[in-house]
Structure formats: C-alpha cells, structure tokens
N, C-alpha and C positions, 0 to 999 in steps of 0.2 A: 711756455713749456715747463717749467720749475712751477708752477703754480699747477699744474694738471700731477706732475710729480708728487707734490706734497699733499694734494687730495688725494693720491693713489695710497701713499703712506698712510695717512689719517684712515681710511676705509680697511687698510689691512689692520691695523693695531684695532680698529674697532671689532673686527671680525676677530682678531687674539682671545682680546678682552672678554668679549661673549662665550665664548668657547669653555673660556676658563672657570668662568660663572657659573656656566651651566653644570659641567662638570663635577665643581665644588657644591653645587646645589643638591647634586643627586648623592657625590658621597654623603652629604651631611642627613637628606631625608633614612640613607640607607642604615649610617649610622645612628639614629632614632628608631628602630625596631628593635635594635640590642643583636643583628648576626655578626656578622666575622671582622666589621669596620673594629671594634675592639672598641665600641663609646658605652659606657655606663649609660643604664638609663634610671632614675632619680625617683623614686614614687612617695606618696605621702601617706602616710598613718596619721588618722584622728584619734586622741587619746582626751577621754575628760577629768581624768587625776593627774596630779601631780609628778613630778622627775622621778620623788624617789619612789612612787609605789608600786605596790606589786603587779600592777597590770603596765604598770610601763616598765617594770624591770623584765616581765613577761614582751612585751612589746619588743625591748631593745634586742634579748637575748634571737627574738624571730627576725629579727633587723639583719642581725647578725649569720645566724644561719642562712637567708635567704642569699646573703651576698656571697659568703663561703660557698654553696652549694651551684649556683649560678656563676663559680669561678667570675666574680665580680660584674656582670654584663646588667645586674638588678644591682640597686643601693635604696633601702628606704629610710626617708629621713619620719620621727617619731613627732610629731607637735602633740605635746600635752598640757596639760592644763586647761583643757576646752579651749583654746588657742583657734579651732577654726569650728567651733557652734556647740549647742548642746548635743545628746545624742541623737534626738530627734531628726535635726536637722543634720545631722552629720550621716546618717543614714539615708534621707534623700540625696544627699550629697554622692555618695556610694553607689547608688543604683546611677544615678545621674554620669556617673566614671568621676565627676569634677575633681572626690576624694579618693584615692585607688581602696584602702584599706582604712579598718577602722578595728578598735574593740571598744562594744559595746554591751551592753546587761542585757539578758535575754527579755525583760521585761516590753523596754518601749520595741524591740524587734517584731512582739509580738500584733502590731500595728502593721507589720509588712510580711508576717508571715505566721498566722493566726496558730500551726501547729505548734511554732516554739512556743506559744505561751503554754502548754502542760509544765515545761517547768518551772512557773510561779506559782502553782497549785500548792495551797499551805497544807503545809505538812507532809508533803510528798514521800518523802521515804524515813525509813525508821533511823539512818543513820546517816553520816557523812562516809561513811564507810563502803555503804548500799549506793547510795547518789553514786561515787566514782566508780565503783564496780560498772555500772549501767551505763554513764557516760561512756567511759573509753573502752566500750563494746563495741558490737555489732547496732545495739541500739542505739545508741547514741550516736554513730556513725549515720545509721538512717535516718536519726531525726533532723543532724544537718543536709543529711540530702533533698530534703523537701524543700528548700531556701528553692529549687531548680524554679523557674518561670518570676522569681520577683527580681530581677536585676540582680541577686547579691545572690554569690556563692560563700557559705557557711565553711571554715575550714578547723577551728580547735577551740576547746573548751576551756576557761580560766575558772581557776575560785573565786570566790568571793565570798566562803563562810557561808556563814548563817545569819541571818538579818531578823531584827529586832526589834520592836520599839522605844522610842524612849519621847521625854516630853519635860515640859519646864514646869509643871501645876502638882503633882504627887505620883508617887510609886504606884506601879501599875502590877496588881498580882493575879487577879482575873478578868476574863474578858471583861464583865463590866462595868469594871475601874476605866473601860477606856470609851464609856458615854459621855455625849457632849463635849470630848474632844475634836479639835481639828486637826488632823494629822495628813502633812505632806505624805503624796505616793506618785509614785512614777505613771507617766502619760501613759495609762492603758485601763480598759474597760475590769481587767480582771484585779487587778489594785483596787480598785475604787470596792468591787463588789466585798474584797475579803475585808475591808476597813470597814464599810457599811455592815455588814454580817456580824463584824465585834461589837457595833453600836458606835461607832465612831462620824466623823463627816469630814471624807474625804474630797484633800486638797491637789489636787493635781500640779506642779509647776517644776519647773528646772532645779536642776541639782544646783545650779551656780546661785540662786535666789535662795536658799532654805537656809541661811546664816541669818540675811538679815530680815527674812521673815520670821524668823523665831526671835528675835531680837527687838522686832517692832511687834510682837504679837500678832501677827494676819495670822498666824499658824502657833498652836501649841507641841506641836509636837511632830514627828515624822519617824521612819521606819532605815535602818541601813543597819551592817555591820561593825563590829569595833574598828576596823582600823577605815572607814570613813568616819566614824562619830567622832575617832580620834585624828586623823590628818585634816580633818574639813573645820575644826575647833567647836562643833558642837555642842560638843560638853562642856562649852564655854555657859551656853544660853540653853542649855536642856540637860540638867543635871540629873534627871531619873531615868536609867537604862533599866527595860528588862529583857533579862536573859530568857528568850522558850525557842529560837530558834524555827519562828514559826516558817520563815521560807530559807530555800538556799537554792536560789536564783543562782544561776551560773551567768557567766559572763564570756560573750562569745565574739570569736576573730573573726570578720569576715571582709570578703572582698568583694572587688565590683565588678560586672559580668563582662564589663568592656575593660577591663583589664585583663581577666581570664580569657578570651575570647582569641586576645593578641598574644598570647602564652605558646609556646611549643609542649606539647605532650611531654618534655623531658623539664622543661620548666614549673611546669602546674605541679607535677612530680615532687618536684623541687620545694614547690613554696608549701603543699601536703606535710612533707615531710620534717619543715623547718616550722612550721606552723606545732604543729603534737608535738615534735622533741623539746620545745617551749615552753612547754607545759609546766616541765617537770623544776624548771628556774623559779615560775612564777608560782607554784603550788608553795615550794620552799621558802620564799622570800614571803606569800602571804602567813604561814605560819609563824614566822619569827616576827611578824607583825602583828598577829591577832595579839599574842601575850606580849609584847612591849606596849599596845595598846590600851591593851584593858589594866593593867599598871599603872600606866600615865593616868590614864583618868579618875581611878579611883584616889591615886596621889592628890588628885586635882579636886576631888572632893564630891564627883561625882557619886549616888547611890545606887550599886545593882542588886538589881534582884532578879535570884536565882530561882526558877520555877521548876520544880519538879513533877506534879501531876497534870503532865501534857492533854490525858484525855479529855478534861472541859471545855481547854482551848478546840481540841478537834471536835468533840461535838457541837461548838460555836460555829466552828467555819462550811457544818454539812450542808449549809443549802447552797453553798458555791459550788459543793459537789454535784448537788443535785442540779442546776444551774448550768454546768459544764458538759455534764454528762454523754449529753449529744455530739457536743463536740472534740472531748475530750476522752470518754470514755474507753477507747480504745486504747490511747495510749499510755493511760496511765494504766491500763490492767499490763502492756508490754513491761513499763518503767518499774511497775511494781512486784508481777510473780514472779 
C-alpha cells in the first residue's frame, strides 16, 4: 500500500514538474520576439574600423537610438574592428540573418546589389556639397530602396570623404605617374576598371591585409581616405598621398531581411529613423577626423599633394563611363542633374 502511495506521489510531482517547464518554455520562446514579456532582445553590428572611428562612433550613436526608441525591447551590441570578417563576408553574413546588421562601403555592396555601385563612379559629383544634397533626398532614398530582393535592407548613408591615392615609390600628380603601379582596391569589378583606366594594376584584397602588403611590397600602393590612411598606420609604409578626391564612396547601414521581416511596422519605423538621425554624429565626428588626420601625417612625414586640374584625371577615367553606361547611365544622369 505505501509503495502504490509513493508511486502515486512520484507521478503527481512528475506531472508538476512538466507543467512548469512547459510553461516556462513558452514564456521564454515569447519573450524572444521582443512583445509585452519585457526581455531585450540583443542583435549584432559588423563594424571593420576601429572603437574610436567615425563609422563606429556613427554605429554606437544608431545603437543607441534604436534602444531609446524601442523603449529598450532592441539592444545592439557594435563588434568592430573586423571582429566577425571582412566586409565581404560580413555581408553574406547579413543576407544569411547570422549578422543582424552591419556598415559597410558601398563599394564591395556593389557585388550584391549592382545599382549601388553608381556611387563608386569617379568623380561622380562636382562636390561634397552636391553628393549630400543627392543622398539625403528622395534620390538617395530610392537608391537604397533597390537593396529590396538581395536579403539586405539598405537603411542610412555615412561619410567617408573623399578617397585618394597614395603609394610608397613617388608622388603621384597625373594619372600617368600611376603606370606600373600595383595598387590595393576593394573587391569589385568597378575598382579594378577605374585603377586599370589610370594605368595602374589592380590588386584586389581585404582591408585588414593592406598594411602588411605594403610593407612586404605584394602591393605598392592603394586608394582610401585620410582618416583610414591615418587610423590603419599607413602612412607608416606609404608615404606619398594624393589629394584629387577621385571617389566619395559613401558608406552604407544595412540590415538583414530576416531581421526586418520579424520587425513590427512601428519597430522598422524605429530602426529608419535611428538609423538617418545618426547620421548627423558620424558626419561630425568624421570631419574632426579628416583634419586631425591629415596633420598627423604630414607631422609624420608623410608628402601630399594637392591636385588642382581635376579635368585630366576625368578625361582619364571616361572609358569607365563609357563602360558603365548601360548600366549605370540612368543613374548617374538622376545623381547628377
């Protein structure tokens, strides 16, 4: 009898115990959507510079907005320093959901979504002035709308200046001071043409490799703005910078469609509007860096030079025009009248 009793015990506490589990299982799955359980849910940003710069100062400040605005139900934690892959890979990663978010250069984007590349087209607009006009329009609004069908939704545009050459062998003043160089360019078809079109022979490879490719000579030279030339130490091993600002590659926020997907219409809202108001951090933080940059380096011993008659450079790069035209042609007639 007490042996039938304490089986009867044992089968109710297991029946408890189940109950309890299951229970706690479903809060917990509920609480993983982000509704009314009140649990943070955690996401990750791919960043390939460093803490203090201005795309991760841009990064933090959208971190930050997104959690204020989502009354805390979003938290995104920032890994930077290529911490989880080059951009490349950190873009499949994106479309993949693995990494929710990322900022990345418009450049290798243009490997997953062929429109962005108009704006790597050298010489694209007469000014820095012109470029933001365009961007934080209606046009530039529609140009991240085209990301729709590759896995990534496009959501805000960063600076990154003006991008440059520079190289370790001598000063570069016309395009054809830059034959028979090998110059680093970012993983895309439209890099390579506008390096090949100066006379150059382009190198394609990872940002995190182009120190000590310059350094063991695989490469003479490569192409960024001053505050990479100056936070990446390159002007350690490439002391000739020239200034002509042949691209101004923007650099762009984007997310992954299985993130967006599980988004409430007031949350996408949300990450929209935390995404642009971010902007305006990382515009300001990269300005106080371009000129703390180009200081440091020239202290450093670095030589620039400053190009003034941009036309030779642009009649250099017209067969990219003519090149692109098909595919690009439309847009850059929107980006440019």
């Amino acid at each position: 009898m007490k042996r039938k009793i304490f089986l009867m015990f044992i089968v109710m506490v297991s029946a408890i115990t189940l109950l309890a589990s299951c229970s706690n299982s479903s809060d917990n799955k509920e609480g993983s959507s982000g509704d009314s359980s009140g649990e943070t849910i955690t996401l990750k940003l791919a960043e390939n510079q460093p803490e203090d710069y201005p795309t991760t100062v841009g990064d933090k400040e959208f971190a930050r907005l997104v959690e204020e605005k989502t009354d805390g139900r979003y938290k995104i934690d920032v890994y930077a320093g290529g911490q989880l892959g080059d951009e490349v890979s950190v873009i499949e990663q994106v479309q993949l959901g693995s990494i929710d978010l990322a900022r990345v250069n418009a450049t290798p984007l243009t490997q997953f979504n062929d429109k962005i590349g108009v704006l790597s087209m050298p010489f694209l607009f007469e000014s820095e002035e012109e470029k933001w006009e365009k961007l934080n329009g209606d046009i530039g609004e529609e140009l991240l709308q085209t990301f729709e069908g590759t896995s990534l939704v496009g959501l805000a545009y960063y600076d990154s200046g003006e991008r440059a050459f520079y190289n370790s062998k001598h000063p570069i003043e016309k395009p054809e001071d830059l034959e028979g160089l090998k110059l680093r360019v970012q993983q895309s078809d439209l890099a390579i043409s506008v390096v090949e079109a100066l006379g150059a022979s382009a190198t394609p490879m990872a940002y995190e490799e182009v120190y000590s490719s310059l350094q063991t000579g695989v490469i003479d030279g490569a192409e960024n703005n001053f505050p990479s030339y100056y936070t990446s130490n390159h002007y350690e091993v490439a002391k000739y910078y020239t200034v002509n600002g042949y691209s101004g590659t923007p650099e762009i926020v984007i997310g992954s469609q299985k993130l967006w997907d599980s988004l409430s219409e007031e949350d996408k809202q949300a990450f929209k509007e935390a995404a642009k108001e971010s902007v305006a951090v990382q515009r300001e933080a990269w300005t106080e860096l371009v000129e703390e940059s180009k200081q440091a380096v020239e202290e450093a011993g670095s030589e620039l030079t400053e190009i003034e008659d941009i036309a030779v450079w642009r009649e250099a790069v017209q067969p990219v025009y003519d090149e692109y035209e098909s595919q690009y042609g439309d847009w850059i007639e929107k980006l440019t009248k």
